[in-house]
C-alpha positions as CSV (number, residue, x, y, z in Angstrom):
1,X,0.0,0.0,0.0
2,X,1.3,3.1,-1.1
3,X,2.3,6.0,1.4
4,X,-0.5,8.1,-0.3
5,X,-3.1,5.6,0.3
6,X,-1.8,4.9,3.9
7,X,-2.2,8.8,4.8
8,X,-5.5,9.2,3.2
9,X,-7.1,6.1,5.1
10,X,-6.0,7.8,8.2
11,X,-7.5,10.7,7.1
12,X,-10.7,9.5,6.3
13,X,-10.8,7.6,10.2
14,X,-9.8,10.5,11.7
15,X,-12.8,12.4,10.0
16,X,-15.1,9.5,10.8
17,X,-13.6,9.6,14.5
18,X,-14.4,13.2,14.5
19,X,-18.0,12.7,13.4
20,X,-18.5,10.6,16.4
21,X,-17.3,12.7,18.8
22,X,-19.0,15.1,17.6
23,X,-22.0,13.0,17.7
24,X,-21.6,12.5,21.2
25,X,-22.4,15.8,22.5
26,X,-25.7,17.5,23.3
27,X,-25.3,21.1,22.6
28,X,-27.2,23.3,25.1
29,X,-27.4,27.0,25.2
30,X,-26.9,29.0,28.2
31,X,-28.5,32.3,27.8
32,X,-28.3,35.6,29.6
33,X,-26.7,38.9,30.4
34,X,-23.9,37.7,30.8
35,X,-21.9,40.8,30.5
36,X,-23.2,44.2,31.4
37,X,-25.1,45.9,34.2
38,X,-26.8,42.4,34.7
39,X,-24.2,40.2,34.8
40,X,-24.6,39.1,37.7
41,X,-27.8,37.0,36.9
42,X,-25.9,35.4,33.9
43,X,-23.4,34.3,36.2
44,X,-26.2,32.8,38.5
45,X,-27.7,31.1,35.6
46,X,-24.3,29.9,34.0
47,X,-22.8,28.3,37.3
48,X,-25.8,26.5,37.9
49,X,-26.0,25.0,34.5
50,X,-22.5,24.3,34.2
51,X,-22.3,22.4,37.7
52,X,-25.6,20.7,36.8
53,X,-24.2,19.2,33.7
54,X,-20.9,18.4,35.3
55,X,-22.8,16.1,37.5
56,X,-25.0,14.8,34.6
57,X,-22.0,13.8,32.7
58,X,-20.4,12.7,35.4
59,X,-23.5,10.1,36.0
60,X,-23.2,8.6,31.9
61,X,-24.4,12.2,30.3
62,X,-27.6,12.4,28.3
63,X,-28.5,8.8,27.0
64,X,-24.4,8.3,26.9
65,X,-23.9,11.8,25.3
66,X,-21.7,14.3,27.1
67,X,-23.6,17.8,27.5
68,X,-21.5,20.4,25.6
69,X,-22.9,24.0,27.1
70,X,-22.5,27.3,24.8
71,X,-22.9,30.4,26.4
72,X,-25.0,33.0,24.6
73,X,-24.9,36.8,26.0
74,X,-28.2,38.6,25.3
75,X,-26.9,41.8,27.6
76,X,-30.6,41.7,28.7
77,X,-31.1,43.4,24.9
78,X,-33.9,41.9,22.9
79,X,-32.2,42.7,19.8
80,X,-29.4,41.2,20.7
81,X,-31.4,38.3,22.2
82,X,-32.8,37.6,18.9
83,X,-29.1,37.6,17.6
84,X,-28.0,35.2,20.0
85,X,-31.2,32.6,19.6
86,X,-30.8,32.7,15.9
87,X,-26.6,31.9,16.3
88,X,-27.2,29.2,19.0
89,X,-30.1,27.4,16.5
90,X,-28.0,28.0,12.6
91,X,-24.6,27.5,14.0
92,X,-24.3,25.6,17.2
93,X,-27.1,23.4,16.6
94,X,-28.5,23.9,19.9
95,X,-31.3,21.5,20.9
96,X,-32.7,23.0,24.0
97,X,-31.3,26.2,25.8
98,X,-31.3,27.4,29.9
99,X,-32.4,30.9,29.7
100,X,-33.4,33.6,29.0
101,X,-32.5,35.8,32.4
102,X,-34.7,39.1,31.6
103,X,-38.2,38.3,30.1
104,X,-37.4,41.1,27.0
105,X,-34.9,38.9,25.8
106,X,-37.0,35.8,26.4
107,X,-40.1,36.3,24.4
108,X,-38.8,37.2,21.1
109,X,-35.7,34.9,21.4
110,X,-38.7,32.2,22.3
111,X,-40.0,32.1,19.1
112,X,-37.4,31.9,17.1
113,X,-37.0,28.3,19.8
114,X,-40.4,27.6,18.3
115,X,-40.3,28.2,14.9
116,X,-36.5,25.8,15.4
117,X,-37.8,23.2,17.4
118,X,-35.9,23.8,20.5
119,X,-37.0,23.4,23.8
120,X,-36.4,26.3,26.1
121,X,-36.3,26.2,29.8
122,X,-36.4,29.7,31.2
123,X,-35.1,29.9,35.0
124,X,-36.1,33.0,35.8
125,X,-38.3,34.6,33.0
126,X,-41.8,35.4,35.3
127,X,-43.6,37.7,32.8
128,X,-47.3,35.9,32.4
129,X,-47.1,36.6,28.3
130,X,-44.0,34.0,28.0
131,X,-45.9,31.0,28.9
132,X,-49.5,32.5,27.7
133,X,-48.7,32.8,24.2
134,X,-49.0,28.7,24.2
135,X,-45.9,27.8,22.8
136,X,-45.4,24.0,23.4
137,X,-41.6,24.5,23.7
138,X,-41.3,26.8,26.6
139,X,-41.0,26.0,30.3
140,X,-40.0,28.3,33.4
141,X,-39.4,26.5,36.6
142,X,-40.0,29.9,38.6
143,X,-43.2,31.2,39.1
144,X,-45.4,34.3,37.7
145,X,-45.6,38.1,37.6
146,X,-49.1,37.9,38.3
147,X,-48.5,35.0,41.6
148,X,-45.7,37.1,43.1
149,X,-47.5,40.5,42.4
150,X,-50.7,39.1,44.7
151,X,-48.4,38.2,47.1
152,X,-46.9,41.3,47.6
153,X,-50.1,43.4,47.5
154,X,-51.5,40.9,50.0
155,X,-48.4,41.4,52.3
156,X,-48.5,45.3,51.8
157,X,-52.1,45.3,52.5
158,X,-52.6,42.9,55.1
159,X,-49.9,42.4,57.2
160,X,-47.9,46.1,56.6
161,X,-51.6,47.9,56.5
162,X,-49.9,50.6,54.7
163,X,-52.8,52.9,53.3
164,X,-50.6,55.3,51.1
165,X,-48.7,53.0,48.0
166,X,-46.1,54.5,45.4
167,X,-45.6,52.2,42.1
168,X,-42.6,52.9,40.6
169,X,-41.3,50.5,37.8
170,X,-38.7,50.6,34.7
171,X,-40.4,50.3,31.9
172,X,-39.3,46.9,30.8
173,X,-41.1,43.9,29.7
174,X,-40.8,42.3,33.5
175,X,-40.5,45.5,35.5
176,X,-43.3,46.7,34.0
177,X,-45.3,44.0,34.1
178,X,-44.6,43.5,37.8
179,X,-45.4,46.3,38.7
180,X,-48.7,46.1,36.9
181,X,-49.7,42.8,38.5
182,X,-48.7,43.9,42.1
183,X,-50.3,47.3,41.1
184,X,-53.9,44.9,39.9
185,X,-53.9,42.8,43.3
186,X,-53.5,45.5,45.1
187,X,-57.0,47.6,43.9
188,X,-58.6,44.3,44.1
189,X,-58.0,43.5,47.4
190,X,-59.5,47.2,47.8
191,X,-56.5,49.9,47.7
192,X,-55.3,52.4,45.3
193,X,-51.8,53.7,44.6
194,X,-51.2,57.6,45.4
195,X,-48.5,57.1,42.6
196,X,-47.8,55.3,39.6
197,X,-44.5,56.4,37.4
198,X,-42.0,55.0,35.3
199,X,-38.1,55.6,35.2
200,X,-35.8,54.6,32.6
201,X,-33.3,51.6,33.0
202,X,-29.6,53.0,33.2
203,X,-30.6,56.6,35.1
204,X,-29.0,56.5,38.1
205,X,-30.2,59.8,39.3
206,X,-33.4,59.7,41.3
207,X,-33.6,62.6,44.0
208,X,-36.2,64.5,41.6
209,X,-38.6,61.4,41.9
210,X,-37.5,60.9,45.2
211,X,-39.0,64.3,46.2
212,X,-42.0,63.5,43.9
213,X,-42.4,60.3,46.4
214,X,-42.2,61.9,49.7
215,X,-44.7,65.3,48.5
216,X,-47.3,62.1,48.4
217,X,-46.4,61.1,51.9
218,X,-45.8,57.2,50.8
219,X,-45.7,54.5,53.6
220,X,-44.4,51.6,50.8
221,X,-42.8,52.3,48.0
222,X,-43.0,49.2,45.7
223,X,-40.6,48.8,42.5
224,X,-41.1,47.0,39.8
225,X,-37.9,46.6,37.9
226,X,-33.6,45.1,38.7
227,X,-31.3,46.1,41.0
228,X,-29.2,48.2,39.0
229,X,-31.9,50.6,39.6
230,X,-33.4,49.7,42.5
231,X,-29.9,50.1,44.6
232,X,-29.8,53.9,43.5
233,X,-33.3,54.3,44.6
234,X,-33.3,52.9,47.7
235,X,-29.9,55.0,48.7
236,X,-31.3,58.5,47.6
237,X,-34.8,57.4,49.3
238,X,-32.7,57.1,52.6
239,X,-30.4,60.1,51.7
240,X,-33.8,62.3,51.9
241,X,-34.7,61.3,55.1
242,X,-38.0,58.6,53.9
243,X,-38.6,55.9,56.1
244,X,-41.1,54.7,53.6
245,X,-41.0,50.7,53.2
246,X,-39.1,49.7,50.0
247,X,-40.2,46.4,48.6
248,X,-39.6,44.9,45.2
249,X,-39.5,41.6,43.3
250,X,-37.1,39.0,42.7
251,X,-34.9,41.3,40.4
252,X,-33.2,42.4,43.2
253,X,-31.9,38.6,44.1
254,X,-28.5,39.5,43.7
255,X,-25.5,40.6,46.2
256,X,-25.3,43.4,43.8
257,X,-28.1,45.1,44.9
258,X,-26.2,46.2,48.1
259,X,-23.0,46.8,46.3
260,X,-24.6,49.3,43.7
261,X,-27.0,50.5,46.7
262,X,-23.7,52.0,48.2
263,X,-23.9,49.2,51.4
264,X,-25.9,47.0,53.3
265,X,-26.7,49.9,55.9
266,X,-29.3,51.1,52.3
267,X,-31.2,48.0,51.8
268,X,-31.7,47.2,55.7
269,X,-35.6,46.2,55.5
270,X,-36.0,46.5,52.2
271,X,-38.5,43.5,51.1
272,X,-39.1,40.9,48.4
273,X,-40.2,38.3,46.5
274,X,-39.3,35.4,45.7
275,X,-39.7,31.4,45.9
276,X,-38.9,29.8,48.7
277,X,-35.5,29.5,50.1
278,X,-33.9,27.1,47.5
279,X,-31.6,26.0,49.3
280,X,-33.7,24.8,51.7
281,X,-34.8,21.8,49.6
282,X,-33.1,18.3,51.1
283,X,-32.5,17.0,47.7
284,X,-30.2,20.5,47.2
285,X,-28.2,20.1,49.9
286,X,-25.3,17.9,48.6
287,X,-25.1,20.4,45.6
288,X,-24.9,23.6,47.9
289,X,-22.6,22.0,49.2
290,X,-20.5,21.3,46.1
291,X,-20.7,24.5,44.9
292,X,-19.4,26.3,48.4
293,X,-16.5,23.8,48.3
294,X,-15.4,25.1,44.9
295,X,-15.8,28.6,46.4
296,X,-19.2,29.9,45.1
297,X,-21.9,30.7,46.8
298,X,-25.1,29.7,45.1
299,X,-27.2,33.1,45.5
300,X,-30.8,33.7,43.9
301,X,-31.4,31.8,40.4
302,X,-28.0,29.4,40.6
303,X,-30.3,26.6,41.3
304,X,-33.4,27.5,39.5
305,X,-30.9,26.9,36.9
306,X,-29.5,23.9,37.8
307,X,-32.8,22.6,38.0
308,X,-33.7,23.5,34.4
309,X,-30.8,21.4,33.3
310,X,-32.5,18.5,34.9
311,X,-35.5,19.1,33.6
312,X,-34.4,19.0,29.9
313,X,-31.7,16.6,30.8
314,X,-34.4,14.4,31.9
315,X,-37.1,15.1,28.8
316,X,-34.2,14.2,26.5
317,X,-33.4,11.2,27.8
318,X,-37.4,9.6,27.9
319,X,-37.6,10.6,24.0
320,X,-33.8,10.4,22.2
321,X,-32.6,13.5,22.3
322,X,-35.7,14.5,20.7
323,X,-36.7,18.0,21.7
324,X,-39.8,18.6,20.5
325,X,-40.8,15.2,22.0
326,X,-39.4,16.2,25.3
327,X,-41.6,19.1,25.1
328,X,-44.3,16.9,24.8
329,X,-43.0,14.2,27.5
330,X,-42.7,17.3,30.1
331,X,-46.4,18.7,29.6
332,X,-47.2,14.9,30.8
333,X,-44.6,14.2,33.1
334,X,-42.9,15.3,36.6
335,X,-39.1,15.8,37.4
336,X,-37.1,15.4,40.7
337,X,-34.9,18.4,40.9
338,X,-32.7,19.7,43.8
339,X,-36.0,22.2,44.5
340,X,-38.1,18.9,44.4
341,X,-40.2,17.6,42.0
342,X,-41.6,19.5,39.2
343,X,-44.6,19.4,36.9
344,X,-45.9,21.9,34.4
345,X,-49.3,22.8,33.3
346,X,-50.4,23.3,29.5
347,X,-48.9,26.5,29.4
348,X,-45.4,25.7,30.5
349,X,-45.7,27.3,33.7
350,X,-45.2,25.6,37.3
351,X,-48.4,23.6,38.7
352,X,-47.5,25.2,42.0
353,X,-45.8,28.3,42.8
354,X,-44.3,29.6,46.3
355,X,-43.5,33.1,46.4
356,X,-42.6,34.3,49.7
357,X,-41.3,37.4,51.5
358,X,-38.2,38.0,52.0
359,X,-36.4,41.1,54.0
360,X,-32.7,42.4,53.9
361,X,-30.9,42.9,56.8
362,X,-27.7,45.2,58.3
363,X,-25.4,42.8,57.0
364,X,-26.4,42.5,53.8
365,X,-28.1,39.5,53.3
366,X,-31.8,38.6,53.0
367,X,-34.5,36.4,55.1
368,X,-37.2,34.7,54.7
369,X,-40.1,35.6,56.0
370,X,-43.1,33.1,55.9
């Protein structure tokens, strides 16, 4: 056999061996701000996908296929969302994705998911029009605008009995709609704001609304909208002497919320919702645990991730890596998770939510409540 002959046999076995490996992976998209003022979300969303599939393909992978995880960074920019969906289905072949972080990016990066086939796990997208729109490939395994907006208005109402409520929210697709669910609850249960105004996302002077907030005399001030706005606001509510009640929503999960509020002594009682204490789940535990051994604490969505990776790690393997038969498989079919086991209704949405009240303390950290 001739030299020639020799090297192009190993070629073409090298190429076939290639093909296999490639084979082998399941390409998932991680997707989120991952850079920018929001960063800090991506990063909860990225190290709890990446340790969950760590531990998946440390336990035999995907049906004997290794996860292979692509980061995507949608800056929290719809535009830019819709670039990254459209890269991580035509180039990366992508066959489900974690994410997205802010509910913006998710709903027009969602159909493009649709229209691809891909099933999308959202860990922390609560806007109600993600899951209402009835796309059969979308999942969130964190509850609603409209479940943790009733619970704040109930808390506000019924154990605060605050009588004079300001509404302040950012104008975005999820702070907006927050603020609009809490701001519904709250005149059905009987109670109407004394303010209702929206700022813009990036402003970090607030003293002129500020003002605008005390002249009404508010007891609660409730903001709909992320932390990188929320710490500002907070600070220059103190700085102007309002003892008014700050409360928010789960945008505000972040230990970046007392860095950009200029220190814990800012956000001391500020309240919030958000699910239950995550990791207070037994079946999370061991995982917690892994992750503070490796030096990271896992703070607000880092499980909520993790948990989506099992849930489409888990409808992959009952249908071969099919994903718009896992889409199916998870309409019909519970998960065990390291939050417990979770089911979905026809929408894609949690059959049971648990919002609760949280509070931040002197040091900087936040409690549950209830």
């Amino acid at each position: 056999m001739s030299n020639a002959v020799i090297r192009k046999t190993l070629i073409s076995i090298a190429v076939a061996g290639a093909a296999t490996l490639a084979q082998a992976e399941v390409v998932i998209g991680v997707a989120g701000p991952h850079t920018g003022a929001y960063a800090a979300f991506g990063e909860q969303l990225w190290k709890g996908a990446e340790q969950a599939a760590k531990d998946i393909n440390a336990a035999g992978g995907i049906d004997g296929e290794m996860i292979k995880l692509v980061k995507a960074d949608d800056a929290c920019e719809p535009k830019q969302a819709v670039s990254v969906a459209n890269r991580l289905v035509d180039s990366d072949d992508a066959i489900a994705v974690i994410g997205h972080f802010c509910s913006s990016s998710t709903q027009p990066a969602s159909n493009i998911y649709a229209e691809a086939g891909v099933l999308m796990v959202t860990p922390a997208s609560t806007n109600p029009t993600i899951t209402d729109r009835g796309l059969p490939n979308v999942f969130r395994v964190c509850g609603r605008d409209d479940q943790q907006g009733q619970v704040a208005a109930s808390y506000i109402v019924d154990t605060l009995k605050a009588k004079r409520v300001a509404i302040i929210h950012d104008k975005d697709t999820y702070g907006k709609g927050l603020a609009d669910a809490m701001k519904l609850s709250l005149n059905n249960k009987g109670s109407t704001e004394v303010m209702y105004e929206g700022l813009t996302r990036g402003e970090k002077d607030f003293n002129a609304l500020v003002t605008k907030i005390r002249s009404v005399n508010a007891d609660v001030l409730y903001f709909g909208g992320l932390h990188s706005e929320a710490g500002p606001l907070v600070r220059q509510l103190r700085e102007q002497g309002s003892k008014a009640i700050f409360m928010s929503g789960d945008g505000i999960v972040s230990d970046e919320f007392v860095t950009v509020a200029g220190g814990p002594q800012y956000v001391d009682g500020v309240m919030m919702t958000f699910g239950a204490d995550p990791m207070s789940y037994p079946a999370g535990k061991s995982v917690v645990k892994e992750f503070q051994a490796n030096g990271y604490e896992p703070e607000g969505y880092t499980l909520y991730s993790y948990t989506a990776m099992q849930v489409t790690a888990a409808a992959l393997s009952h249908t071969n890596l099919d994903p718009i038969k896992a889409a199916e498989w998870l309409h019909a079919n519970s998960v065990d998770t390291v939050m417990g086991k979770k089911s979905f209704d026809e929408k894609g949405d949690l059959t049971v939510s648990d919002y609760v009240m949280y509070e931040w303390n002197d040091k900087g950290k936040y409690i549950q409540q209830n």
